[in-house]
C-alpha positions in Angstrom: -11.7 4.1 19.6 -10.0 1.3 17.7 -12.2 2.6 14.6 -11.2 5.9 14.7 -8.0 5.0 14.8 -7.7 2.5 12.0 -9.5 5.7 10.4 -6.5 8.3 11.6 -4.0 5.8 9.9 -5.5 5.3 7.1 -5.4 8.8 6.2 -1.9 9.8 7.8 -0.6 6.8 5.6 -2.5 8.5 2.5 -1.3 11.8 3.1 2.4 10.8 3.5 1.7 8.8 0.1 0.1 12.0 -1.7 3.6 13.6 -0.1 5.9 11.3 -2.0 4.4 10.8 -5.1 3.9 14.6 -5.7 7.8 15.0 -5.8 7.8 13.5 -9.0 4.9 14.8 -11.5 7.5 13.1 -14.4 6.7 9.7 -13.3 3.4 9.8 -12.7 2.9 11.1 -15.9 4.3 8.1 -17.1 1.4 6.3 -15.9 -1.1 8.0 -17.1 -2.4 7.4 -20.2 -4.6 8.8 -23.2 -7.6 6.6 -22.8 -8.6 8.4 -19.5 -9.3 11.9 -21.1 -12.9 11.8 -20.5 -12.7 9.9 -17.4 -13.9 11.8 -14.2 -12.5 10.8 -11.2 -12.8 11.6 -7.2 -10.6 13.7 -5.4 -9.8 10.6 -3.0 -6.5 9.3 -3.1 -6.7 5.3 -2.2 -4.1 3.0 -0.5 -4.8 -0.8 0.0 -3.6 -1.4 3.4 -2.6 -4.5 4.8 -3.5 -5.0 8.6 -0.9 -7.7 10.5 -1.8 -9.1 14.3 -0.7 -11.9 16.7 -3.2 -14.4 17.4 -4.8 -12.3 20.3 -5.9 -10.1 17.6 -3.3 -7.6 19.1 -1.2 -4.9 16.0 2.0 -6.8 14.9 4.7 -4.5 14.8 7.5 -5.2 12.0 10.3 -3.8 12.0 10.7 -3.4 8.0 8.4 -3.9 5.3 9.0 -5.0 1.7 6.1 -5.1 -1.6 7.6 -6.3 -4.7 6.0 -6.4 -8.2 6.4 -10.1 -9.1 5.9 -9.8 -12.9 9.1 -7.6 -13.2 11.1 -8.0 -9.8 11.0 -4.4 -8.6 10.3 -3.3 -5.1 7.6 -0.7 -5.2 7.6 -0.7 -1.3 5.9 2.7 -0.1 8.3 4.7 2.0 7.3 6.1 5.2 8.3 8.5 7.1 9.5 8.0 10.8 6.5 9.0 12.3 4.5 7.0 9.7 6.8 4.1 10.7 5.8 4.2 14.0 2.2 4.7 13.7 2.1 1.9 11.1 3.9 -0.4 14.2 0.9 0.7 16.6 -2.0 -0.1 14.3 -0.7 -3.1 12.8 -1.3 -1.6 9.4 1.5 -1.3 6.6 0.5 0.0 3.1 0.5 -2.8 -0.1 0.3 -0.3 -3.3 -1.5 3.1 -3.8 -3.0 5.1 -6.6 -0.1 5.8 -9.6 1.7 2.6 -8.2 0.4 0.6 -11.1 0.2 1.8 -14.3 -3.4 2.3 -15.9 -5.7 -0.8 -17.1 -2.3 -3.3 -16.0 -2.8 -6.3 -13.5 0.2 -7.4 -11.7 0.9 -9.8 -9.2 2.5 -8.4 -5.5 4.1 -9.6 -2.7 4.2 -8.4 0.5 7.0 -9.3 3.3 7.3 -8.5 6.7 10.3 -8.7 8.7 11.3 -8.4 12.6 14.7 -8.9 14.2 16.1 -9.3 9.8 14.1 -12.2 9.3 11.0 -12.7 7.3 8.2 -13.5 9.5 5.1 -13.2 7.3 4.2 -12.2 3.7 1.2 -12.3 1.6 0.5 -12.8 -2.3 -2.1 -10.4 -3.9 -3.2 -9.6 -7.5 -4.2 -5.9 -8.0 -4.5 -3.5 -11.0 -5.6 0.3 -11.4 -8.5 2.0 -13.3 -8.4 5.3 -14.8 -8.6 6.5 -10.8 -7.7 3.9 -8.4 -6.2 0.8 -7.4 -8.0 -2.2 -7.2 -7.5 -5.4 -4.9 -8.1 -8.2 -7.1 -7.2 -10.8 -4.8 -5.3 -11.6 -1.5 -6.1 -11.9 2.4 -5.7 -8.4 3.7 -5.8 -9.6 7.6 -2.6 -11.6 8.2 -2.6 -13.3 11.3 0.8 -14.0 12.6 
């Protein structure tokens, strides 16, 4: 059950991703790039997920998330929707960066921050870059344990 729910996140989380990104063909044309052109890629849409939970092994649920690119000191958080919110709170699981978040064949360094109550209460350092297709998790623990 707990399977097939990590599963029904995962994909709600994607799909509300796919959402906000397609408002804005502009931008993500920005990120593509010319050295792709013969590159095939899947019809799969990834999103590196981060999965929080007390020491019981039991979902944390933060009340606000932050993800900031620590080469340039933007926020590239992933908004969700209310509902997405709230699922996210049940499973535990909060998105880190998806695909079209990072510019083609670039490596940058994230941080992720979780806050309850307007206080920080956990955060995570991670190096990922992107591919012609996808994100890529370089480095950094993707459990937290709180």
């Amino acid at each position: 059950m707990k399977n097939s729910l990590t599963l029904f996140a995962q994909i709600i989380i994607s799909t509300f991703t796919i959402l906000l990104m397609s408002c804005n063909s502009d931008e993500n044309n920005d990120i593509l790039n010319s050295d792709c052109s013969n590159e095939t890629c899947t019809e799969l849409f990834l999103t590196i997920i981060i999965s929080i939970e007390d020491q019981n092994q039991n979902p944390v649920a933060l009340d606000s998330f932050e993800v900031l690119n620590l080469d340039n000191g933007s926020e590239i958080t992933i908004p969700l929707s209310p509902s997405g919110l709230v699922l996210a709170q049940e499973l535990g699981k909060y998105p880190l960066v998806a695909d079209g978040g990072i510019k083609i064949n670039q490596e940058v360094q994230l941080q992720f921050k979780g806050f309850i109550n307007n206080q920080e209460v956990i955060n995570g350092n991670y190096t990922a870059s992107a591919d012609c297709c996808h994100v890529i998790l370089i480095s950094g623990e993707l459990q937290l344990i709180l």
